[in-house]
N, C-alpha and C positions, 0 to 999 in steps of 0.2 A: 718368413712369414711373421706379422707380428703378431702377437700373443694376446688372447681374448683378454679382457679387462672387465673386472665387475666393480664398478668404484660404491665407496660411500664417503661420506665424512662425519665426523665429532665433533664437537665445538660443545666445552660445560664453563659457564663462568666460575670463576674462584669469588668464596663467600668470604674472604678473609677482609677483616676493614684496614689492614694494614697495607699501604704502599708493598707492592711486590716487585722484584726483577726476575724477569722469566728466562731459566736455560731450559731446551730443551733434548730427550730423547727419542730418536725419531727411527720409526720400524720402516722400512722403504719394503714391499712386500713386490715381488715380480716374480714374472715367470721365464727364464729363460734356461733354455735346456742343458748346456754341459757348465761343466767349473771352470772350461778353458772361454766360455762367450760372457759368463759370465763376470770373470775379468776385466775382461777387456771392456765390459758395460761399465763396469764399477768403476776401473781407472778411469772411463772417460767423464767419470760424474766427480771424481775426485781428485784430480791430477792437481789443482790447484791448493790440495791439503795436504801438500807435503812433509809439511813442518810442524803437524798437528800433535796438539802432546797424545792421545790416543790413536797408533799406529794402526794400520788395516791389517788382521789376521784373520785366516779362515776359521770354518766353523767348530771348531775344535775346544782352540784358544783365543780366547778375547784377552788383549790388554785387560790390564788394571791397574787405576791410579791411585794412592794413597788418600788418604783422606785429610785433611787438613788441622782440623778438629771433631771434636764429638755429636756436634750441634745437628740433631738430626731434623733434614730435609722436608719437609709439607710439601708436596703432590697436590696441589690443589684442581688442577683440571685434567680429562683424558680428552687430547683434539686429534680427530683425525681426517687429512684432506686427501683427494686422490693425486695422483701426477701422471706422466706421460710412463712412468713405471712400474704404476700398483697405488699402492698405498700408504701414507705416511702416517703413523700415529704417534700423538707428540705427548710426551708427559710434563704438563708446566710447575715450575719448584718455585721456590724463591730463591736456595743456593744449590743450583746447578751443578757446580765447581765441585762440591766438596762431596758429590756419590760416588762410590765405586763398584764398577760392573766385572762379576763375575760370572763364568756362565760353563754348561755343561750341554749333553747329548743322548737320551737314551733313543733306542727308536726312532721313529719318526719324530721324537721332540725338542725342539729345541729350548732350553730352559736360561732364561737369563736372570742371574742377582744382582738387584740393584740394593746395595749395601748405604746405611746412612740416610734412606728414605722413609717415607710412611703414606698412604696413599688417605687424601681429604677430599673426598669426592660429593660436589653439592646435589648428586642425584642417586638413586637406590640408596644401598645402606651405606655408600660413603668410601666403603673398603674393599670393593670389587669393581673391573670391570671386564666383559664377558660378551664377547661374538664369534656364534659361529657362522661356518661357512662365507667368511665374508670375500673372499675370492676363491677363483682359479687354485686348486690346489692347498687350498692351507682350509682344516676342518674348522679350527676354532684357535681363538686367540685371548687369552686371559693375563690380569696382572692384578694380583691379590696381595694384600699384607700375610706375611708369611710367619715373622715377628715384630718387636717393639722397633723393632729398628732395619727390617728386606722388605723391599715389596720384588715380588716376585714374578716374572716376565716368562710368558708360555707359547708359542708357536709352535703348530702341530699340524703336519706335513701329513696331507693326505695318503698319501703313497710312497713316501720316502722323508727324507730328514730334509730341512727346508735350508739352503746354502746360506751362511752369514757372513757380511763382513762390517767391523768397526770401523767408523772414524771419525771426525769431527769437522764443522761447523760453525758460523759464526750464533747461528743457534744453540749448540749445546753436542750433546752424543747424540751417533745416529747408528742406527743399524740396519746393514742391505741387506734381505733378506730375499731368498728366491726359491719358490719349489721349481720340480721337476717336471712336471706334466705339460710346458707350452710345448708344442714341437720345435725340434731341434732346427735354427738353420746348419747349412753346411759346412763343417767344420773347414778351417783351412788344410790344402792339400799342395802340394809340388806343384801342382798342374792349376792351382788358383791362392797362388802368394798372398799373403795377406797384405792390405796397403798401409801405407803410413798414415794415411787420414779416414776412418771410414769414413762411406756415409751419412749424416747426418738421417737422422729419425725425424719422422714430422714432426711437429708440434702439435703438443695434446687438443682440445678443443680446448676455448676459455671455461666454455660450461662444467666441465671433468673438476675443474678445482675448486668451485663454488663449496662452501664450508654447510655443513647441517647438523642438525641438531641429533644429535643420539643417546637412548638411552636404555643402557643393556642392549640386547640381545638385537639383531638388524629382523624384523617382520618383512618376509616377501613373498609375493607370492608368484616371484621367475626363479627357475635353475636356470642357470648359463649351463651346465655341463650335467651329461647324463652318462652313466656304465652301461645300461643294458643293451644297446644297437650295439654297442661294439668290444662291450667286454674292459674298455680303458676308459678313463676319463676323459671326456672329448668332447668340445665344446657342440653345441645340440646345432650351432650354424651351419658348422663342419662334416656335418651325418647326413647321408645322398638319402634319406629316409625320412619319417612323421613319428615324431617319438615326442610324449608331453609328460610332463611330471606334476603331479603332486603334493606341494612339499609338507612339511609337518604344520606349518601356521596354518595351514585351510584346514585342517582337519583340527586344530583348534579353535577356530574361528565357527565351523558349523557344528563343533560338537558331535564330531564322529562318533557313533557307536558299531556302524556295519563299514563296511570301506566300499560296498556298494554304493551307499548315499556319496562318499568321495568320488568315485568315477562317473556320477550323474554330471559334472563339471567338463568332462571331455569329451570330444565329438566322437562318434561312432561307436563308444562304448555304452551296453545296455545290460542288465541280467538276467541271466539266462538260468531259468527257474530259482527254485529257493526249500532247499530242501527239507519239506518236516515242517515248514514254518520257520525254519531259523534264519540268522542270516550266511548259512552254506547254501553250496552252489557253485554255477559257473559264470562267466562272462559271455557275451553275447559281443563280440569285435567285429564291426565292418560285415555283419551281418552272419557269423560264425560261430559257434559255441564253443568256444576253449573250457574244457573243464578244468580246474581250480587254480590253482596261479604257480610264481616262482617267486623262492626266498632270498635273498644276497645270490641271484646268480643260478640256482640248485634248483630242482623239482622239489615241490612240496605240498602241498596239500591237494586233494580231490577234490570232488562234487560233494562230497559228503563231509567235510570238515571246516569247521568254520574258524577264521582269522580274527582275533581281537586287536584290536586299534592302537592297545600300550605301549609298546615298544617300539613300533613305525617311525623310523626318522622321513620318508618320503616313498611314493608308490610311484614306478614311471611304468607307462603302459607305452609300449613297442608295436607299432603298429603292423599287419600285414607277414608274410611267412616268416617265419624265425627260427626254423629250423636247423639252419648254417651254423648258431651259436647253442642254440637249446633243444635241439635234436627234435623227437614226434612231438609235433604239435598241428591245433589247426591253422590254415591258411590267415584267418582273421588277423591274428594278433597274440601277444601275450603280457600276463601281469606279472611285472616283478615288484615284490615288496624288500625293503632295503630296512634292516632296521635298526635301532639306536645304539653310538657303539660307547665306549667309557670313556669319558671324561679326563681331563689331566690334572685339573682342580676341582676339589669339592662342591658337589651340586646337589641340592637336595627338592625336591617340591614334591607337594600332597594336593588332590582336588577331590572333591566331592561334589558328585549331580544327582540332583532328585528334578523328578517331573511326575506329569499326571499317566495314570495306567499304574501307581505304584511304584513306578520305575527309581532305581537308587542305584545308583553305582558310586566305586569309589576307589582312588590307582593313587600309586607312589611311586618316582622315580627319579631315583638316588645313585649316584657315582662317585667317582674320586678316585685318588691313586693311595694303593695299599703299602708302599712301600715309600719311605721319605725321597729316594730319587726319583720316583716316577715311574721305575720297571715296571712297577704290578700297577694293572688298573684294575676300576669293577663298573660295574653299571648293575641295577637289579629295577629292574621296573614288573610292579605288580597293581591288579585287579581283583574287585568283586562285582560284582551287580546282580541284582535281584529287581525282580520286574512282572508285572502284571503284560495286560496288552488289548489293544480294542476289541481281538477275537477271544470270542467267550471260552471260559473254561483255561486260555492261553495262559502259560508262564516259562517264565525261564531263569535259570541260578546259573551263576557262571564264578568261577574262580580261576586266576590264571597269574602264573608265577614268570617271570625272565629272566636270569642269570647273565651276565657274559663278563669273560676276563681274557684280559690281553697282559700279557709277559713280553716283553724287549729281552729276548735271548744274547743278543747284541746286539751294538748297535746296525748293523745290516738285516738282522734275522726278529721276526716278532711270529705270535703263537695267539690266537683268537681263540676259547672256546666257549661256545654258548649253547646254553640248556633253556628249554620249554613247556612248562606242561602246563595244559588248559582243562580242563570240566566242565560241561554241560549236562543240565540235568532241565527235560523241558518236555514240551506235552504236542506229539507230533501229530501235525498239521496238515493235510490236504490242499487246506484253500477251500474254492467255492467252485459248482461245476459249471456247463456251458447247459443254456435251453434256449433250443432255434440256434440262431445263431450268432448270439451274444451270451456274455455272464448271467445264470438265473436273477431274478428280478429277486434278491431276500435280502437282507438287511447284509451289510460288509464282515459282521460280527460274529453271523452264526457258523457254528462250531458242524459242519458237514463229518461226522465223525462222531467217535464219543470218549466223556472224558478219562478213560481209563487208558487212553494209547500214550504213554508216559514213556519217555526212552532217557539213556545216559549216554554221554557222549564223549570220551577224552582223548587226548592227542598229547603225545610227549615228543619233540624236539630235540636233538643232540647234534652238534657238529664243530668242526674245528677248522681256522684256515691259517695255514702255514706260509709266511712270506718270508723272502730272501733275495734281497738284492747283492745279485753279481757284482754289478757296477753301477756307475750311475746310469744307463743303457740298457742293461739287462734284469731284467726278476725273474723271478720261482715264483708260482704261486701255485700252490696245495692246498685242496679242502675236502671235507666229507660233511656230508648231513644224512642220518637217519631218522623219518618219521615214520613214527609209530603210532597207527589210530584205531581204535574200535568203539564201534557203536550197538545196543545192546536193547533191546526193550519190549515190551506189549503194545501191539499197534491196534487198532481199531478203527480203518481210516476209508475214506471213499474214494475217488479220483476214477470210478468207473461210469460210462455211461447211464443216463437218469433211466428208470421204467418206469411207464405210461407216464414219461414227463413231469415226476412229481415225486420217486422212490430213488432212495440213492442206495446202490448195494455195499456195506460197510462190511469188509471182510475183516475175520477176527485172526488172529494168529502172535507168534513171536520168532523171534529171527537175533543173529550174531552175526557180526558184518566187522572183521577187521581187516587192515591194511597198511603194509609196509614199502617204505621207497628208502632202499638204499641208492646214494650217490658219493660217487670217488670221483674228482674231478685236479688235474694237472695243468697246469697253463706255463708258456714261456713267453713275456712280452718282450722285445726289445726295440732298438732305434739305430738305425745305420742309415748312411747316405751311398748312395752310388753318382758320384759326379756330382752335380746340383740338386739331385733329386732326393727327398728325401724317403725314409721308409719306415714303418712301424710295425713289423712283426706280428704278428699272435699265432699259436701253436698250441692246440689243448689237445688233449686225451680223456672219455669219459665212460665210465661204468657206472649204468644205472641198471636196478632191482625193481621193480614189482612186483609184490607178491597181495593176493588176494583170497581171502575162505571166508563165504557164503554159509548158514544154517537156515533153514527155517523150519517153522514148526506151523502149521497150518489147516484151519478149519474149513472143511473144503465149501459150507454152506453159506453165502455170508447173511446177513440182518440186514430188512430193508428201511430207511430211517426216511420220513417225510420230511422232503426238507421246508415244507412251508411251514409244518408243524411239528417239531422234533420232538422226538418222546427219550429222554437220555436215561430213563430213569427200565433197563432193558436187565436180564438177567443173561449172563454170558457164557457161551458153550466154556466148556471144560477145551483149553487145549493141550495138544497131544504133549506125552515125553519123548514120543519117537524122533526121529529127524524128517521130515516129508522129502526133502530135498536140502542137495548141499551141489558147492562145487568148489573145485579151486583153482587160479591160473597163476603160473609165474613166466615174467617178461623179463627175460634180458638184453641189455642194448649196449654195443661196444661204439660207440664213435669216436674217431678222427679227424681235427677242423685244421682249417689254415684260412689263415687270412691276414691281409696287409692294408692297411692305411698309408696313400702314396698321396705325398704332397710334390707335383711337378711345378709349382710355382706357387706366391704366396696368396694367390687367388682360384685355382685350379687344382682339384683335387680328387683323389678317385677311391674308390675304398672297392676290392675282391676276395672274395674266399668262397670256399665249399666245404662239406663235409658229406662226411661215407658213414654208416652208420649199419652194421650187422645185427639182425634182429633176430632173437631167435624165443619159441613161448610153449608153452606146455601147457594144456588144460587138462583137468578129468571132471566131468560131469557124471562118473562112474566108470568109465572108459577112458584112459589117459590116452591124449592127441599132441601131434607135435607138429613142429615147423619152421621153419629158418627163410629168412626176406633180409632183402638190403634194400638200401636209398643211398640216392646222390643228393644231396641239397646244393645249389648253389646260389653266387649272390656277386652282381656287380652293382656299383653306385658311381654317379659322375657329381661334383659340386664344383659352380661357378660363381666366384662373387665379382662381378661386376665394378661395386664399389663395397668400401669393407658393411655397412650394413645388410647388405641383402645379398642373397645367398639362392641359388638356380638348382636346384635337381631331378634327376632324372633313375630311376634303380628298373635293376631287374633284381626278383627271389622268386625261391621255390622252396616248397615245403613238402612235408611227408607225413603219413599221420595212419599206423595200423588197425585193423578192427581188433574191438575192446576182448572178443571172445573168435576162438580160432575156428573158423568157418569155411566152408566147399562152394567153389565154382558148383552148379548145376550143369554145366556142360564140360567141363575139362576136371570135376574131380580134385582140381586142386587148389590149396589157401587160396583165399581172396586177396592181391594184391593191395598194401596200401593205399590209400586215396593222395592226390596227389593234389596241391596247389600252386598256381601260378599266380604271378603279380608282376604288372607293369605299374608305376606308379610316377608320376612328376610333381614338383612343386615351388613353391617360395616360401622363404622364409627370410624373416625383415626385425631389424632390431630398431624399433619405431624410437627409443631412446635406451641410455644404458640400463635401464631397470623395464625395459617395455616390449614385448617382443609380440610377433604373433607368425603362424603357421599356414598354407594355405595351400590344400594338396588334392589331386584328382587321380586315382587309380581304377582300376579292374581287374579281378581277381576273378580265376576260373576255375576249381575243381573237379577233379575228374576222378574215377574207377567207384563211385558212387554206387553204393549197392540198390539193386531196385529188383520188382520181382519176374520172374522167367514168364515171359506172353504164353510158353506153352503149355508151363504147369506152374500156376500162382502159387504152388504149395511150397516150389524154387526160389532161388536168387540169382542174380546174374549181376556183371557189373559192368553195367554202361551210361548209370546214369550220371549227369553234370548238372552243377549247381554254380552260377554265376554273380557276382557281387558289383556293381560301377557305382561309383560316388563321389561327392568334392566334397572337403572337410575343411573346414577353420578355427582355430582356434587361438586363443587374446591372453595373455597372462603377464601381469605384470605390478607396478607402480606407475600411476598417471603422475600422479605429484605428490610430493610429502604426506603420509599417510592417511591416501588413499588407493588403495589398491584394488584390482578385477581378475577375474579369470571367466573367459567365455567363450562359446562354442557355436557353431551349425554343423546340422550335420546334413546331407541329401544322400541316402541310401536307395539304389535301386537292386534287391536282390530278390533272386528269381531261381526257379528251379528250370534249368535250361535243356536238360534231356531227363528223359522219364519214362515208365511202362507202366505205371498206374497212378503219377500225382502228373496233374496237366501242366503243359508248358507252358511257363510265365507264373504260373503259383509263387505268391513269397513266400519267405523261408522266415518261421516261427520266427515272433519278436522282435521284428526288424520294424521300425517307423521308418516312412519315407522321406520325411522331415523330423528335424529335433533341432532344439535351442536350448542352452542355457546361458543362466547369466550370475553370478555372483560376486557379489564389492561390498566392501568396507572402506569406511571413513573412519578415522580417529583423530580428534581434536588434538592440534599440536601444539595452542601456548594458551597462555592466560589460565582463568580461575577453572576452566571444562577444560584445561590438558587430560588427558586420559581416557576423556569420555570418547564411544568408537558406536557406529553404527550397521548393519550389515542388511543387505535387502539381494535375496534372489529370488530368480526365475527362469522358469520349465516345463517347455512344454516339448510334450511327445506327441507324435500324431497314433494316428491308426495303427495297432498291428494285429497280426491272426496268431490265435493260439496253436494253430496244426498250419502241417505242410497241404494240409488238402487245403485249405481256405475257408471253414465251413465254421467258426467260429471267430470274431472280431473284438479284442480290445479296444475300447474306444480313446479318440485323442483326450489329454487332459491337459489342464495349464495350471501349472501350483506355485503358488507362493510361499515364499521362508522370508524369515528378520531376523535381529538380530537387534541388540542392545549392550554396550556394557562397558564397564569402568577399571582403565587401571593403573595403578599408583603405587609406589616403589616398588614391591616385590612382592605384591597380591593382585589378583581382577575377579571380578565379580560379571556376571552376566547373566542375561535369558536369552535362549535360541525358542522363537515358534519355528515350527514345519508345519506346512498345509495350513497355513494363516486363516484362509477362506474358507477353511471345510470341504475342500471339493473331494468327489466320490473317484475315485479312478485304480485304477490297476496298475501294479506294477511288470509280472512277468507271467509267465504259464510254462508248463510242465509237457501240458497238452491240453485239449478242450477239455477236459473235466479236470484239470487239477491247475485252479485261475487263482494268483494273488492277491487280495488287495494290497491297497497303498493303505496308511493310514491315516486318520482325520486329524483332526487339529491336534496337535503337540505342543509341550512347555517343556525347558527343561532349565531348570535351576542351578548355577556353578557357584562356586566360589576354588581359587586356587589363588596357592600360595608356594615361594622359590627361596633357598637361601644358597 
């Protein structure tokens, strides 16, 4: 199979007025899987450089040639063109001849000394230049003046140490560089002799080598490769499944502050409530409510805990069961947040945002390597924001710190540990209720509530991931994450049915809610062939904790507040020191996964596994209860690609998902059975150009063991109800053409509640539109006196949905508009983002009929950022 390709290219003119002759150094960046294929690629790229004064040595040792004299080398340009290989990035000197290249290995890094250089670069500050993610396998690639006389050369292997070899050119020095991640062809074996000529490789397209303009950092808004379906890095063509990512430029581009507003970009994803007013909460996937998401891989946060945007290098949302990898979850879908890891050269940048509502925020995020070879890295990226809000009385303080450091224990072995903590201090929120059946008729603003319900909210983060490669074939990977959250405060809030249509009952009380998820997690990847076929392994082991304790303290009368005429100005019952009620539950879960990635030819491809997973949970609501459940999850996937861009699949999964609190069958007396989801799902997927892709998938998802109530005593439960999901999804993300880039969506959702004893059949299932669109792009002027200047314009619209499973309250469809403006120029941008351009009135999710959000009205929000 050949190996996915993500090209770009460089091209900077040299400002020097002086006649120059250019040699070059040339990064040849590719993917091919062992040291022994890799060879034999390189010999065939170089056979005719036999006689080169810079020998080909592996990545260990590089030649090195003396220098001639002292006369140190001008770097005037970084160009980089694709080829039928990867990547070449050229450094143009005037004396070529006279550098000498030394070079080292820590980790996954590859680090090379260009001795006798200096880097004069006509664009940013002249003395850097800096991309990441620019292919397949290699995170980031940098070459920096290091002193008066190295510039300094960095390739950093995503997953392993990236394969080199030297040798020379009628151009200059070159270096073949290769990570690990393309899949492997078959190695030679007795029974398939290797020939004396291979096959010849097609030839690239002409278009692949066309030159472009670059400067810093590559803006995109495609991944070619996603982790979460499959736990590896694997190209998104290659996954018999509908998995879209998010990368870090669109969440700079709209000015993330919730990562909600970021999944408003993707088809079938919606928010499923909003807890307090904040932006916690769950997601709402293909018509399901996943409560809170995943972090690098790990369970992490709940319904109650809310995600800050700083640290996020990309969020990919996994569509449909996912239990095979990620154990209980629901049928829908899942969010994984991936986030920023350390740098290998010094990085530093500060932004600061204000806008209207008082809103100010302000983040730093800074890296580098702590230790002059590179062993120690850091990364620390931090936040403040302080903010008003269109709902009266509403605020919010937010502070939150990131840590993380990575060690190169050797070069086979590295050590990730990252730390967390966030604080929320805000004033919790209800929403607005339902009358008849729509949202009351009162202004978006007012505070259904009163202002004394003031809560605190913090979350501290800790975990560590242990990698170790065997061989170039095999890894270890070892991690843990503990989150630890509690949320704490005086509440005052409404969310109950209206009386005589007009009284909202505001119950007074205070409450302690914290919550722990420990995760231990083990994995074995590896790569084997059997015959012609190839194979890629996965093997995990997982132990995860939930623990949860409940207090409240509670006044059992509440205060009736008119919501047409609110009187806040109320005198408030004394509440209790007693405890009214408490509870606590602890979950434990052992799972078991296998699964394999089989490439049967280099167009035919199948991906299977399951997982087992033993459940066992304890609650005491005063009376301690117990119980012990298992699940089989399992998951087959077919991918055909026809021709290499387009890509045919078909999946089967299943998921599993326990109730939250341990509960009795009404007629057998015993735990309620997990609920259970299916998915059939097929689709296409099309790489419209190398930078252009889009998705386009049609499924049906069935849930079963639905709890609903006993026909012969409502005061029961029983579990036979089904809830059903069918839909087609599309989605567009990419580069059209030189800095202009899109990411867009439809969505058709029909989800329905399919068996039932007391919500009717065909009922939708809260939050679901049965249409949704969006559309967001950017343009940036790429030359003349408006280089930098960039424009952005979206849209979205949601149709209809119901706040309850009965149907008896309606969110109306809305259509909103956002823009965008802004300028950027060496190593600063300045910008305004509007949201809700127009003013429109609309809602974003519900709790239930009486606990309705708004959206908010027009928005500004003010940047300026700055990188060194």
């Amino acid at each position: 199979m050949k190996p996915y390709q993500f090209f770009f290219n460089l091209l900077l003119k040299s400002t020097l007025p002086l006649a120059v002759s250019f040699a070059s150094i040339t990064v040849l960046l590719s993917t091919p899987a062992t040291s022994e294929e890799l060879g034999d690629e390189i010999s065939k790229n170089i056979a005719q450089l036999g006689d080169s004064k810079i020998p080909a040595q592996n990545s260990r040792v590089l030649a090195q040639t003396p220098t001639q004299e002292n006369t140190v080398v001008v770097i005037t340009g970084v160009t980089a063109k694709s080829t039928d290989q990867g990547l070449e990035v050229i450094f143009a000197s005037n004396q070529g001849e006279q550098l000498q290249v030394t070079n080292r290995s820590t980790g996954n890094n590859f680090v090379a000394d260009i001795t006798g250089g200096q880097l004069r670069l006509p664009n940013g500050d002249g003395f850097t230049y800096r991309s990441e993610n620019p292919i397949s396998g290699v995170t980031e690639i940098t070459a920096t003046n290091v002193d008066a006389n190295t510039v300094r050369l960095t390739v950093v292997g995503e997953n392993s140490l990236p394969k080199v070899e030297l040798f020379d050119d009628d151009a200059g020095l070159v270096f073949a560089v290769a990570s690990l991640t393309t899949a492997a062809k078959p190695p030679q074996t007795e029974e398939q002799p290797a020939t004396e000529t291979p096959p010849e490789e097609p030839a690239a397209p002409q278009n692949e080598l066309e030159e472009v303009l670059v400067t810093g950092e590559q803006d995109s808004y495609r991944a070619p490769n996603a982790s979460t379906a499959t736990r590896t890095d694997t190209p998104v063509r290659d996954i018999p499944g509908s998995i879209q990512v998010i990368p870090r430029q669109i969440l700079e581009d709209q000015k993330t502050t919730r990562i909600q507003e970021a999944l408003e970009n993707i088809s079938g994803v919606r928010k499923e409530g909003n807890y307090g007013g904040t932006d916690a909460g769950g997601f709402n996937i293909r018509g399901f409510a996943q409560e809170g998401n995943f972090r690098n891989g790990l369970a992490d946060n709940d319904f109650y805990s809310s995600v800050d945007p700083a640290n996020i290098d990309r969020i990919e949302v996994l569509k449909g069961p996912a239990s095979v990898l990620f154990g209980q979850s629901e049928p829908g879908g899942i969010v994984n947040v991936v986030t920023k890891q350390p740098l290998g050269t010094p990085y530093y940048s500060a932004e600061v945002n204000v806008g209207n509502y008082a809103f100010y925020r302000s983040s730093l995020d800074i890296s580098g390597p702590l230790e002059d070879d590179g062993s120690l890295l850091y990364r620390l990226n931090a936040a403040y924001q302080n903010s008003g809000s269109f709902r009266d009385y509403n605020f919010t303080e937010r502070v939150f710190v990131a840590p993380v450091f990575t060690l190169d224990i050797s070069d086979r072995t590295s050590l990730t540990v990252d730390l967390e903590y966030q604080n929320n201090n805000y004033l919790f929120d209800r929403g607005l209720p339902s009358l008849g059946d729509r949202p009351a008729p009162i202004p978006i603003s007012r505070l259904v509530g009163l202002p004394d319900s003031v809560y605190d909210d913090s979350t501290f983060r800790v975990g560590y991931r242990l990698e170790h490669q065997f061989s170039e074939n095999w890894q270890l990977r070892n991690g843990f994450s503990l989150v630890s959250a509690e949320s704490a405060g005086n509440y005052a809030t409404g969310g109950n049915e209206l009386v005589d249509d007009q009284f909202a009952p505001i119950y007074i009380g205070r409450d302690d809610f914290t919550r722990e998820i420990y995760t231990l997690q083990t994995e074995v990847v590896g790569r084997f062939n059997t015959g012609s076929i190839v194979h890629q392994p996965l093997i995990g082991v997982e132990l995860r904790r939930n623990i949860w304790a409940y207090n409240l303290y509670d006044v059992p009368d509440p205060i009736l507040l008119d919501i047409f005429n609110p009187d806040y100005d109320v005198d408030l019952p004394d509440i209790p020191d007693e405890k009214t009620s408490s509870y606590t539950t602890r979950r434990d879960t052992l799972g078991i996964y296998l699964q394999d990635q089989i490439a049967f030819t280099d167009n035919l491809k199948v991906l299977v596994g399951g997982r087992f997973d033993a459940f066992y949970r304890r609650d005491n609501f005063g009376t301690p209860e117990e119980e012990n459940l298992s699940a089989f999850s399992p998951r087959v996937g077919i991918v055909y690609q026809p021709i290499q861009p387009i890509s045919l699949y078909a999946s089967y999964t299943q998921s599993f998902q326990p109730d939250r609190f341990l509960d009795r069958s009404a007629v057998t007396n015993e735990p309620f059975k997990p609920t259970e989801g299916t998915q059939y799902e097929v689709g296409i997927k099309a790489d419209i150009s190398d930078r252009l892709s889009a998705t386009l998938a049609a499924y049906e998802i069935t849930k079963t063991n639905v709890i609903t109530a006993d026909p012969i005593d409502p005061d029961l439960s029983i579990q036979v109800g089904e809830q059903r999901s069918r839909g087609v999804e599309l989605d567009v993300g990419g580069e059209i053409q030189p800095g202009w880039n899109i990411i867009a969506s439809y969505t058709y959702t029909d989800a329905i509640t399919s068996e039932d004893n007391t919500i009717a059949v065909g009922n939708r299932l809260i939050n679901v539109p049965e249409h949704a669109a969006s559309l967001w792009t950017t343009y940036e002027i790429q030359t003349g006196d408006l280089e930098g200047l960039g424009f952005g314009l979206g849209l979205y619209y949601v149709g209809d949905r119901f706040a309850d499973l009965d149907n008896t309250s309606v969110l109306p469809s809305y259509f909103r508009t956002d823009s965008a403006i802004y300028y950027k120029r060496d190593n600063w941008r300045v910008a305004l983002n509007f949201r809700n351009l127009f003013n429109q009135t609309y809602y974003e999710t519900a709790q239930t009929r009486n606990i309705i959000y708004p959206g908010a009205p027009f928005t500004v929000i003010g940047s300026f950022a700055i990188e060194f």
